[in-house]
Gaussian input, Z-matrix of N, CA and C with variables (Angstrom, degrees):
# hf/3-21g

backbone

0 1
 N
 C     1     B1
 C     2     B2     1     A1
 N     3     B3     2     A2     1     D1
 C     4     B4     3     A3     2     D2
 C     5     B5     4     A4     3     D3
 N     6     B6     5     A5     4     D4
 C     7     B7     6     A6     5     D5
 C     8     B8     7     A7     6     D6
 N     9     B9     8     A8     7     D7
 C    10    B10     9     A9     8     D8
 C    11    B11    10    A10     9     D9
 N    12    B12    11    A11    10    D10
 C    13    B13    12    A12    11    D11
 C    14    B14    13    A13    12    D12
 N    15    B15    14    A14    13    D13
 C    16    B16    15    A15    14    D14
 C    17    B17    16    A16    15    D15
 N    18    B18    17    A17    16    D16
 C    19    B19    18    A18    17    D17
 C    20    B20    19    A19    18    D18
 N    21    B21    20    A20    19    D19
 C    22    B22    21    A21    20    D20
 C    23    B23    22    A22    21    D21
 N    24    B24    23    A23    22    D22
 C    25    B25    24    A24    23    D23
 C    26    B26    25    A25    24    D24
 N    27    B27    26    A26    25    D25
 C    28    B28    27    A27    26    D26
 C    29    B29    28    A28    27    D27
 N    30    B30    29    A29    28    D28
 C    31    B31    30    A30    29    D29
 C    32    B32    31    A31    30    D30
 N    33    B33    32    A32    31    D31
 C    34    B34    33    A33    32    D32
 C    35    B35    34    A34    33    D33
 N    36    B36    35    A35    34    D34
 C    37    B37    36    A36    35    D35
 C    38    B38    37    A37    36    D36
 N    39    B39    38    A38    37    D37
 C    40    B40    39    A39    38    D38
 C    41    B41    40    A40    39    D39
 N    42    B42    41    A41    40    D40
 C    43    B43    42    A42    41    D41
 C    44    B44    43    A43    42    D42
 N    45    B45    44    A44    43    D43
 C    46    B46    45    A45    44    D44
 C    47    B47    46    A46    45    D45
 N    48    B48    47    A47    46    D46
 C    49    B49    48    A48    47    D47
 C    50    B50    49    A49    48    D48
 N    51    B51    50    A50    49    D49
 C    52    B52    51    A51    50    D50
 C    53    B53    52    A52    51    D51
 N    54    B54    53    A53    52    D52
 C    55    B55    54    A54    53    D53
 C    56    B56    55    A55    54    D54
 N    57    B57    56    A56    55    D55
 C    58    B58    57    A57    56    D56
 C    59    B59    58    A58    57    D57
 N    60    B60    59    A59    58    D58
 C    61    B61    60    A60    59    D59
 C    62    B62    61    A61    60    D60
 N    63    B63    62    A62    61    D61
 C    64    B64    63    A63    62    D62
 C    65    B65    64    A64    63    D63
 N    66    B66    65    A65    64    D64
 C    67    B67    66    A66    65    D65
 C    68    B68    67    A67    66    D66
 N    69    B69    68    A68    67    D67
 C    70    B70    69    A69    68    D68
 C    71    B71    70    A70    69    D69
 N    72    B72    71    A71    70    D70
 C    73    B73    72    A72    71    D71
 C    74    B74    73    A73    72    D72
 N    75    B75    74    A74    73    D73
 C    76    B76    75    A75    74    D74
 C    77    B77    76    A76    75    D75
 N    78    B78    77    A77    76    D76
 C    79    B79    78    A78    77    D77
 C    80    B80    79    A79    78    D78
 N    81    B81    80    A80    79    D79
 C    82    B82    81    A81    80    D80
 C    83    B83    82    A82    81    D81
 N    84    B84    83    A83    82    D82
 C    85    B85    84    A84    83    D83
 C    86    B86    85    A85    84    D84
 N    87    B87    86    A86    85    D85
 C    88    B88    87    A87    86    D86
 C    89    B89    88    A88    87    D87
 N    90    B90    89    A89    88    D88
 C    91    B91    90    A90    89    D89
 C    92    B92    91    A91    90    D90
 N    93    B93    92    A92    91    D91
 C    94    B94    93    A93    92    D92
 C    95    B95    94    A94    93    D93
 N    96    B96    95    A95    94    D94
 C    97    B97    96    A96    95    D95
 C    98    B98    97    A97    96    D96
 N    99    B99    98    A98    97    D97
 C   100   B100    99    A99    98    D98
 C   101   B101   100   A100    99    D99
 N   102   B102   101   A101   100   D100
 C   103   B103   102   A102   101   D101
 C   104   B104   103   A103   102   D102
 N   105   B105   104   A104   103   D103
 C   106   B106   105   A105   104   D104
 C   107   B107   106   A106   105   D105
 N   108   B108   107   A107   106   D106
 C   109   B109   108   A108   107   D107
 C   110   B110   109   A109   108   D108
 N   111   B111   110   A110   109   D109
 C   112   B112   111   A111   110   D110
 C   113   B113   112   A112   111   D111
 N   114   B114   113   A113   112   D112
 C   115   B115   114   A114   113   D113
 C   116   B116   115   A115   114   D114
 N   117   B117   116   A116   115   D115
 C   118   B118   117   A117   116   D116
 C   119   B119   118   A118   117   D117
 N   120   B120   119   A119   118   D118
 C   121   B121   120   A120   119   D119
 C   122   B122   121   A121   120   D120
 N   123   B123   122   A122   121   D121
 C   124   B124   123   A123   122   D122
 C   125   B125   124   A124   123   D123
 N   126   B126   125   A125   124   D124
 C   127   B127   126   A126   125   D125
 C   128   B128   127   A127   126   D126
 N   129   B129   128   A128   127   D127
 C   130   B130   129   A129   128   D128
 C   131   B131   130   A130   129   D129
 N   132   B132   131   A131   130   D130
 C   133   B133   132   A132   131   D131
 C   134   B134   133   A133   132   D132
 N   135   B135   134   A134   133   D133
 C   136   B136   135   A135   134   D134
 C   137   B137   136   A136   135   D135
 N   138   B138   137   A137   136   D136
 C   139   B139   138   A138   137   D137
 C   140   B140   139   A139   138   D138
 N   141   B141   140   A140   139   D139
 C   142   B142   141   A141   140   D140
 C   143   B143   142   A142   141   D141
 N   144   B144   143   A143   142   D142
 C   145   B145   144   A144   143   D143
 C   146   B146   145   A145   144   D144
 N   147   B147   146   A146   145   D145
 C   148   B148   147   A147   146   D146
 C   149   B149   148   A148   147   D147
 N   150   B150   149   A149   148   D148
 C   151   B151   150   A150   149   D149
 C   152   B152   151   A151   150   D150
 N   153   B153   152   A152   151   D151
 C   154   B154   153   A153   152   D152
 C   155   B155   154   A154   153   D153
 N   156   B156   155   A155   154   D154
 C   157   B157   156   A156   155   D155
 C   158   B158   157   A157   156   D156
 N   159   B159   158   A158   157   D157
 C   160   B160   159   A159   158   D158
 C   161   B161   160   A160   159   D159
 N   162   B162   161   A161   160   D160
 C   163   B163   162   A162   161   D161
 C   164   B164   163   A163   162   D162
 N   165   B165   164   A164   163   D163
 C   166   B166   165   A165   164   D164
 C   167   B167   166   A166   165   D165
 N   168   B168   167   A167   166   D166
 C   169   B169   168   A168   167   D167
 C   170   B170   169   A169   168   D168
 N   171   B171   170   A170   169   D169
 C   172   B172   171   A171   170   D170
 C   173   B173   172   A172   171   D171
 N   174   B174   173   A173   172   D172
 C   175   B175   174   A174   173   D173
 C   176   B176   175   A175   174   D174
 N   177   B177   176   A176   175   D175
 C   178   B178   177   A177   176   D176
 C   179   B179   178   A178   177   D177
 N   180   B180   179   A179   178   D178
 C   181   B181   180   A180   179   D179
 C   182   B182   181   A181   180   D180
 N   183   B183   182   A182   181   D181
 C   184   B184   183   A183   182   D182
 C   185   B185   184   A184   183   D183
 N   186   B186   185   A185   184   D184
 C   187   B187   186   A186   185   D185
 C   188   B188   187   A187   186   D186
 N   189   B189   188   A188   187   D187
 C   190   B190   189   A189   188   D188
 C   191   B191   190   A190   189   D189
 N   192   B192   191   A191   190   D190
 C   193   B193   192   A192   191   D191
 C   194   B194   193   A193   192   D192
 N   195   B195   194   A194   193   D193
 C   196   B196   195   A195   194   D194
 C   197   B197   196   A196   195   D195
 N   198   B198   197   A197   196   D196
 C   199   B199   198   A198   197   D197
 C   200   B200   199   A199   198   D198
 N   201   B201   200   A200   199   D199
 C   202   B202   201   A201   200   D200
 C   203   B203   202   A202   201   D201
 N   204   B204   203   A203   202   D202
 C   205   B205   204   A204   203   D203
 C   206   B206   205   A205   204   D204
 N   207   B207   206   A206   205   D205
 C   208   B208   207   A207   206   D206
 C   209   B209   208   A208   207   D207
 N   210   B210   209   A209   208   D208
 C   211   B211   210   A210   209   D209
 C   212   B212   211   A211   210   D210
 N   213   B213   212   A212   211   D211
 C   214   B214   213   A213   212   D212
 C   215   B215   214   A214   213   D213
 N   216   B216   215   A215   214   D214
 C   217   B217   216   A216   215   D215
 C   218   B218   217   A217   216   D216
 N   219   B219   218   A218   217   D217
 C   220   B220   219   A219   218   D218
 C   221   B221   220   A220   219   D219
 N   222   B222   221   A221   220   D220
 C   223   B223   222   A222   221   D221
 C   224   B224   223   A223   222   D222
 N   225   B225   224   A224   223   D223
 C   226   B226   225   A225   224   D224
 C   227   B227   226   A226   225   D225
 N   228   B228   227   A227   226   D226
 C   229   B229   228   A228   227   D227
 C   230   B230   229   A229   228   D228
 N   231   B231   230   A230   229   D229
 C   232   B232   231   A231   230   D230
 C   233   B233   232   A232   231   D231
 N   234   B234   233   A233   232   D232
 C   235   B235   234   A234   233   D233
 C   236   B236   235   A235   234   D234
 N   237   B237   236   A236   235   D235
 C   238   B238   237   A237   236   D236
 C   239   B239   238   A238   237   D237
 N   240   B240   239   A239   238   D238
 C   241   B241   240   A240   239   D239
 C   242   B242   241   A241   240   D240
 N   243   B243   242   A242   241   D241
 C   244   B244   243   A243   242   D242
 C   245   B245   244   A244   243   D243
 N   246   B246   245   A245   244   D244
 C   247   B247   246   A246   245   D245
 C   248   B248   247   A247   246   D246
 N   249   B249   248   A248   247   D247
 C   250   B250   249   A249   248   D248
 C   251   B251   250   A250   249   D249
 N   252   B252   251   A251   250   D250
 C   253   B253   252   A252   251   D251
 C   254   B254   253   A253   252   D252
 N   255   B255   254   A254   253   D253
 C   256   B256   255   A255   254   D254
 C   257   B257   256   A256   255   D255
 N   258   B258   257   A257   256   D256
 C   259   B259   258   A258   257   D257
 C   260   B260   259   A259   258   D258
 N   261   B261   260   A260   259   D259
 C   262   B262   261   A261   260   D260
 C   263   B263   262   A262   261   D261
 N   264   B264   263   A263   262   D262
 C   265   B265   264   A264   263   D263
 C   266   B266   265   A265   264   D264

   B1=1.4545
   B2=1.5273
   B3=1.2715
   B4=1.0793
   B5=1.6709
   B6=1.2330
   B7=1.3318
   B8=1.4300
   B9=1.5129
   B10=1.1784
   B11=1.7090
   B12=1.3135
   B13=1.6171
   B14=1.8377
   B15=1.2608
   B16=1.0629
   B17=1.6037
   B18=1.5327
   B19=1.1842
   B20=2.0507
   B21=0.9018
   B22=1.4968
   B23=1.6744
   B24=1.5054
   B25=1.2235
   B26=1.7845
   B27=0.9604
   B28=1.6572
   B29=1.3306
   B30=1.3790
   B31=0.9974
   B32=1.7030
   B33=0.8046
   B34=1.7242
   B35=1.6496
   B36=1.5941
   B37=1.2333
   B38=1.9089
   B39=1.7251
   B40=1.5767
   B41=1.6116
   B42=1.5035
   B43=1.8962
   B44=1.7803
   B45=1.4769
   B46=1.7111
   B47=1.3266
   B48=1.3975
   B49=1.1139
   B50=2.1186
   B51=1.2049
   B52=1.5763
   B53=1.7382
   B54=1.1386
   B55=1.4380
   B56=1.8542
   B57=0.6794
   B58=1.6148
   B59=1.6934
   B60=1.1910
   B61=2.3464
   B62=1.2559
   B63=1.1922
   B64=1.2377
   B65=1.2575
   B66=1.3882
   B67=1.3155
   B68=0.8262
   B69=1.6122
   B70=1.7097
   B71=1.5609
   B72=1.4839
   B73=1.5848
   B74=1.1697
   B75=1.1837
   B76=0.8743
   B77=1.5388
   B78=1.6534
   B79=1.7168
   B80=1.5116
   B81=1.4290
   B82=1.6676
   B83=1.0215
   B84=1.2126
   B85=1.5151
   B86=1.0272
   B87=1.4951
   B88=1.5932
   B89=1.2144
   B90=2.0130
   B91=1.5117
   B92=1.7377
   B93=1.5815
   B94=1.6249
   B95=1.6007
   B96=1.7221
   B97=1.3351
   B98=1.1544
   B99=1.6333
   B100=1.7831
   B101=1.4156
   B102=1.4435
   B103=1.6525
   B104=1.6293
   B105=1.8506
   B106=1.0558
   B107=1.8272
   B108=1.3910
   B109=1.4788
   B110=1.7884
   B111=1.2453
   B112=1.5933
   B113=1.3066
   B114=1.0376
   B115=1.5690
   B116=2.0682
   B117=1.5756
   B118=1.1045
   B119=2.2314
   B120=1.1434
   B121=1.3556
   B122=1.3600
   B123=1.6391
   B124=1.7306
   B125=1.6406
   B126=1.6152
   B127=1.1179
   B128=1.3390
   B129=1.3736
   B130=1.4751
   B131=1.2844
   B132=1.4451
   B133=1.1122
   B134=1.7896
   B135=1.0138
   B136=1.1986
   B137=1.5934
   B138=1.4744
   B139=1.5042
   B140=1.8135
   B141=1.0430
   B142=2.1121
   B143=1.4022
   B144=1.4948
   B145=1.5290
   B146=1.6464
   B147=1.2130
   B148=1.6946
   B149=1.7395
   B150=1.8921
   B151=1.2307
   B152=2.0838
   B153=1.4429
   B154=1.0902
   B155=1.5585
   B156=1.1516
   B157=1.9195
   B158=0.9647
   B159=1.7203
   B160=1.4957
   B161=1.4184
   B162=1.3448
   B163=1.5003
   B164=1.8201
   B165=1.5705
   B166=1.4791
   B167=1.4736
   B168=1.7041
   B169=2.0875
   B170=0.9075
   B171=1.5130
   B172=1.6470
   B173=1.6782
   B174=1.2659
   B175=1.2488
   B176=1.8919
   B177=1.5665
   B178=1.5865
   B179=1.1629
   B180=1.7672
   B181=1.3262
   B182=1.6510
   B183=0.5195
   B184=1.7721
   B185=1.6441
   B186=1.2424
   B187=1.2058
   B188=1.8387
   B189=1.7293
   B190=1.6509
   B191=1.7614
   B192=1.6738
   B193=1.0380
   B194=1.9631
   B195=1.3300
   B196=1.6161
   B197=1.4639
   B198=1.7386
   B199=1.3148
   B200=1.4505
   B201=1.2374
   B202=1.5779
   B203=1.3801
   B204=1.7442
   B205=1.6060
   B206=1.5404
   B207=1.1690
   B208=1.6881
   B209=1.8158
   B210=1.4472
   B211=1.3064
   B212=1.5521
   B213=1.5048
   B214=1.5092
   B215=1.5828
   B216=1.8420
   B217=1.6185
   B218=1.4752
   B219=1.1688
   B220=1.6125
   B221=1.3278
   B222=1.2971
   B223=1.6634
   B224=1.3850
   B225=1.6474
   B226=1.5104
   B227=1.3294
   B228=1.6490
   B229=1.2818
   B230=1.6137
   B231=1.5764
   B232=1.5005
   B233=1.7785
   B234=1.7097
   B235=1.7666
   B236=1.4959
   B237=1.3687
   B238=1.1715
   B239=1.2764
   B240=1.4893
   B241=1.5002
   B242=1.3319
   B243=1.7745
   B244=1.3018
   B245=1.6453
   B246=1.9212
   B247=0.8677
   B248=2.3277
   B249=1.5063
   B250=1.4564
   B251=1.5450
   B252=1.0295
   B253=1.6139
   B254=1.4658
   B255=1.6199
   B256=1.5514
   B257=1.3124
   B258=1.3612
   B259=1.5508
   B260=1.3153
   B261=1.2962
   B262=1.3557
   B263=1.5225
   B264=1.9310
   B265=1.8349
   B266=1.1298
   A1=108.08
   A2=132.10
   A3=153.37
   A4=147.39
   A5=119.89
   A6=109.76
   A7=104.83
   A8=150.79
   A9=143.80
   A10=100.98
   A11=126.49
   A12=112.54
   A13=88.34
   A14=128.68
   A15=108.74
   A16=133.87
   A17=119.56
   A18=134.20
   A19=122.33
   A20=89.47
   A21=91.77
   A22=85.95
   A23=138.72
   A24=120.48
   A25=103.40
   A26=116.91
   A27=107.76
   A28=101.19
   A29=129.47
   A30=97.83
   A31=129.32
   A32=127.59
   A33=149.16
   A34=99.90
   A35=99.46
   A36=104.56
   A37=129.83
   A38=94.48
   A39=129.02
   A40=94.87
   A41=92.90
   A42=114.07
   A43=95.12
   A44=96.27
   A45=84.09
   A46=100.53
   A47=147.69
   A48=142.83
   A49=100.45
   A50=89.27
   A51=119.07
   A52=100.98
   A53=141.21
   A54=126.18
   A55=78.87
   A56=126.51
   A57=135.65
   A58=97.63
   A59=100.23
   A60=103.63
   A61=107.58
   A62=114.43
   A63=128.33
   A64=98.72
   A65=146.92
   A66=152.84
   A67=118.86
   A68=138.75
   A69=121.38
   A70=91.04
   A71=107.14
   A72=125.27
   A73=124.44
   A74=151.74
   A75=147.10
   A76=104.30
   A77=119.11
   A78=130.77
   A79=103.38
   A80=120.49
   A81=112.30
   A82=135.02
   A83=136.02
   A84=147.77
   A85=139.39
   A86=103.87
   A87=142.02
   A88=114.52
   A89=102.94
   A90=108.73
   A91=110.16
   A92=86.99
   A93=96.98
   A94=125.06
   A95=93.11
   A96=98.15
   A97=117.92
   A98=135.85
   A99=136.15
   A100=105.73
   A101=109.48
   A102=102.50
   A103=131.47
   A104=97.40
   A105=94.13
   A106=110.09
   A107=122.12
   A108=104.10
   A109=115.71
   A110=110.86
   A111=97.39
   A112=129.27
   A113=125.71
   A114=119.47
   A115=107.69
   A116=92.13
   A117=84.47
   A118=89.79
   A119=116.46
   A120=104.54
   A121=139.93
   A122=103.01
   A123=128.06
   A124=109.59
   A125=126.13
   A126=117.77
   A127=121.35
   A128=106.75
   A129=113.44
   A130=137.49
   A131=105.91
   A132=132.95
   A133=100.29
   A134=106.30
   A135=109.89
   A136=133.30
   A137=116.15
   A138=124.44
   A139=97.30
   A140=120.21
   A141=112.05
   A142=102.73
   A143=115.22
   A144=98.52
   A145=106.53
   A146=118.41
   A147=105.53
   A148=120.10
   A149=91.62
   A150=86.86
   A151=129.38
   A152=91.99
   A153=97.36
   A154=112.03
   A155=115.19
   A156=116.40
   A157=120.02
   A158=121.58
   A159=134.67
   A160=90.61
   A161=126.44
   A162=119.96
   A163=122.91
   A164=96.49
   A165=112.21
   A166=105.09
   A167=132.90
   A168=92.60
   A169=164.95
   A170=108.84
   A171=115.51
   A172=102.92
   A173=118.37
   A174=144.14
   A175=98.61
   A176=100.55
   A177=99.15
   A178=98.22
   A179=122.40
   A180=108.88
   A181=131.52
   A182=127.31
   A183=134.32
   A184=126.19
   A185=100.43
   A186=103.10
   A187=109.30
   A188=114.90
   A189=101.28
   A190=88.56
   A191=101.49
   A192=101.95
   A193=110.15
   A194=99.94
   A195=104.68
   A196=96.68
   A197=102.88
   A198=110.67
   A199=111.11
   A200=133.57
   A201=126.73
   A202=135.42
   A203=95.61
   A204=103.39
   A205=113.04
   A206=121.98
   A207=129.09
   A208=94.84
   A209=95.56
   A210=104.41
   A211=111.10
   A212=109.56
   A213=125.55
   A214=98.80
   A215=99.38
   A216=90.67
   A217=96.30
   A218=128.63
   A219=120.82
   A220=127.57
   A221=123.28
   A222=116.95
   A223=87.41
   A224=126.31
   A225=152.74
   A226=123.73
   A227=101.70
   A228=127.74
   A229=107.61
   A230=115.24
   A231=129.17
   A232=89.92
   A233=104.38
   A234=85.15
   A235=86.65
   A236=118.49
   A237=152.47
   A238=115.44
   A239=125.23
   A240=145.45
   A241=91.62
   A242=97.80
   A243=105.62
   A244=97.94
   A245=103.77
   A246=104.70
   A247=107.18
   A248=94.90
   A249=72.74
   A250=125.82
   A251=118.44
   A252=120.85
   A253=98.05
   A254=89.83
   A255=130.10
   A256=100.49
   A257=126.48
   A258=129.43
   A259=112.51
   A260=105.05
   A261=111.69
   A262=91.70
   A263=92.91
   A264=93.75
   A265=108.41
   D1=126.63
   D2=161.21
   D3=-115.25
   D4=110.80
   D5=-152.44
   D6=-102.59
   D7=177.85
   D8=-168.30
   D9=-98.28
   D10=-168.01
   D11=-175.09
   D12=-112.35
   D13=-11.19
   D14=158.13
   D15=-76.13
   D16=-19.01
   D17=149.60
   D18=-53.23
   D19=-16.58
   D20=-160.85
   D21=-111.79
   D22=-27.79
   D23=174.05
   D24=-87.00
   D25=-16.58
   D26=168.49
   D27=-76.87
   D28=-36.70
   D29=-178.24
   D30=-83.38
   D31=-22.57
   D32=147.32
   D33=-18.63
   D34=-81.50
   D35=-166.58
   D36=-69.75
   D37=-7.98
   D38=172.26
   D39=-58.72
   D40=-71.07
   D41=-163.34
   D42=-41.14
   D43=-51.72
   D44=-153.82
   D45=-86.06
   D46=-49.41
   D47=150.98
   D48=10.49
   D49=-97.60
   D50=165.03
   D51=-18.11
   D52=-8.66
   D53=-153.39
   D54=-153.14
   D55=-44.55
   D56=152.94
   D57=98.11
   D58=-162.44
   D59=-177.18
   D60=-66.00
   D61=131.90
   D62=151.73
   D63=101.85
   D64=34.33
   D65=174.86
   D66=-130.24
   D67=166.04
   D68=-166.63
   D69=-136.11
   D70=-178.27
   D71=178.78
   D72=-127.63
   D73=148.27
   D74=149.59
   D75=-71.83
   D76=151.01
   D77=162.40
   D78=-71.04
   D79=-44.05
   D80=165.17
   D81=-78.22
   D82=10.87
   D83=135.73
   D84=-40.80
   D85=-40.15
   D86=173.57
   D87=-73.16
   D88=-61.18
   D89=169.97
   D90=-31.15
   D91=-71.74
   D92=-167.33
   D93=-27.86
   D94=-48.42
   D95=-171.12
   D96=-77.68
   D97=-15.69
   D98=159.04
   D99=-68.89
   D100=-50.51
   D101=-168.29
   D102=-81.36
   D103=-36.80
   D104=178.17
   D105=127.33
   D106=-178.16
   D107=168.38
   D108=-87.46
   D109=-16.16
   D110=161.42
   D111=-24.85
   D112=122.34
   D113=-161.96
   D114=-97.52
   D115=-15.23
   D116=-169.01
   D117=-95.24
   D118=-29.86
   D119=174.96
   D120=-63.61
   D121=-30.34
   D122=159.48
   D123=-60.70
   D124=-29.23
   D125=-172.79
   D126=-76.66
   D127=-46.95
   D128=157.42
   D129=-23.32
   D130=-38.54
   D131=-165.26
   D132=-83.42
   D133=-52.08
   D134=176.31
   D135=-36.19
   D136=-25.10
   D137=-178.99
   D138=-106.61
   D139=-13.63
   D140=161.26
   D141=-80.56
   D142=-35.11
   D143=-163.67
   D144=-91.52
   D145=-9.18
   D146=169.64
   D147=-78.69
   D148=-21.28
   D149=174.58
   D150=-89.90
   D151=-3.20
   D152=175.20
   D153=-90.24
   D154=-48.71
   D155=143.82
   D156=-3.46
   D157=-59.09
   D158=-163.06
   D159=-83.77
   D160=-58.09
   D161=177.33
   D162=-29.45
   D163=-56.32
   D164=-169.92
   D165=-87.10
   D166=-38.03
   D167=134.16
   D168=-82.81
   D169=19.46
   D170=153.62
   D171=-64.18
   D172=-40.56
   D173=-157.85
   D174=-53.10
   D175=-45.82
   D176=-157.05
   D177=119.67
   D178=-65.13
   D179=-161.02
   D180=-67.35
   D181=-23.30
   D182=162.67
   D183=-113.83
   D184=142.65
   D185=-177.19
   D186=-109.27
   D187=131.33
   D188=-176.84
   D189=-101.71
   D190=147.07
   D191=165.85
   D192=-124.48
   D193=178.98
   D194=170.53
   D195=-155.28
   D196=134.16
   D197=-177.37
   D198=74.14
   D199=-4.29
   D200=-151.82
   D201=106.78
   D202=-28.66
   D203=-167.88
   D204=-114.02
   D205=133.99
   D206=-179.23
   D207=-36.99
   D208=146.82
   D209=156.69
   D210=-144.39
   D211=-177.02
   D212=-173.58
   D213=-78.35
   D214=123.70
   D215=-168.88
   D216=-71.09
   D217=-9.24
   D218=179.49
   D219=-71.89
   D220=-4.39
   D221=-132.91
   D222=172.78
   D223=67.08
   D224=150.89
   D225=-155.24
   D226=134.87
   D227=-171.85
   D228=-99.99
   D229=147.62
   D230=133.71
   D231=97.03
   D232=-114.74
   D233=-159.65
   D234=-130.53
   D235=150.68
   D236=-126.56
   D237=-172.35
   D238=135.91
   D239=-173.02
   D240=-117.16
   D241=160.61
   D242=158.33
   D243=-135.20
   D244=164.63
   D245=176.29
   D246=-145.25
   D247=-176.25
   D248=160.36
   D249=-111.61
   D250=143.20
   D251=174.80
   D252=-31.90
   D253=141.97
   D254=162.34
   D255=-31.00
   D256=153.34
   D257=142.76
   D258=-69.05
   D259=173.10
   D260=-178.74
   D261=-133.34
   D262=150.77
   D263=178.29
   D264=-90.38

């Protein structure tokens, strides 16, 4: 199963939208919800959707965190939330 990278940034920005400011995501949440409970079809999924993540915070639009705290979408390991950027005043 394969989804396009414009499918996979609606869905990103769907999920968190949906969960609204100041709330975070899991990347397998997302899986789940395109693929399904297949464990082996959600996994797949897992190495397009971090990289489209990384796309959409260079972007502005999402923020990845670890532990809680923003990090460099370039230069992070292991497991990771996403969320949406801060407001601005």
């Amino acid at each position: 199963m394969s989804f396009d990278r414009d499918t996979l940034r609606t869905a990103i920005l769907q999920a968190l939208n949906e969960r609204g400011p100041g709330r975070t995501l899991a990347p397998m949440d997302i899986a789940l919800q395109l693929a399904g409970p297949n464990e082996k079809a959600w996994s797949e999924l897992m190495t397009p959707l971090r990289r489209e993540a990384v796309l959409l915070a260079h972007e502005g639009r999402v923020v990845i965190l670890r532990k809680g705290r923003p990090v460099d979408p370039d230069d992070f390991k292991g497991v990771y939330r996403l969320a949406l950027p801060p407001e601005s005043d």
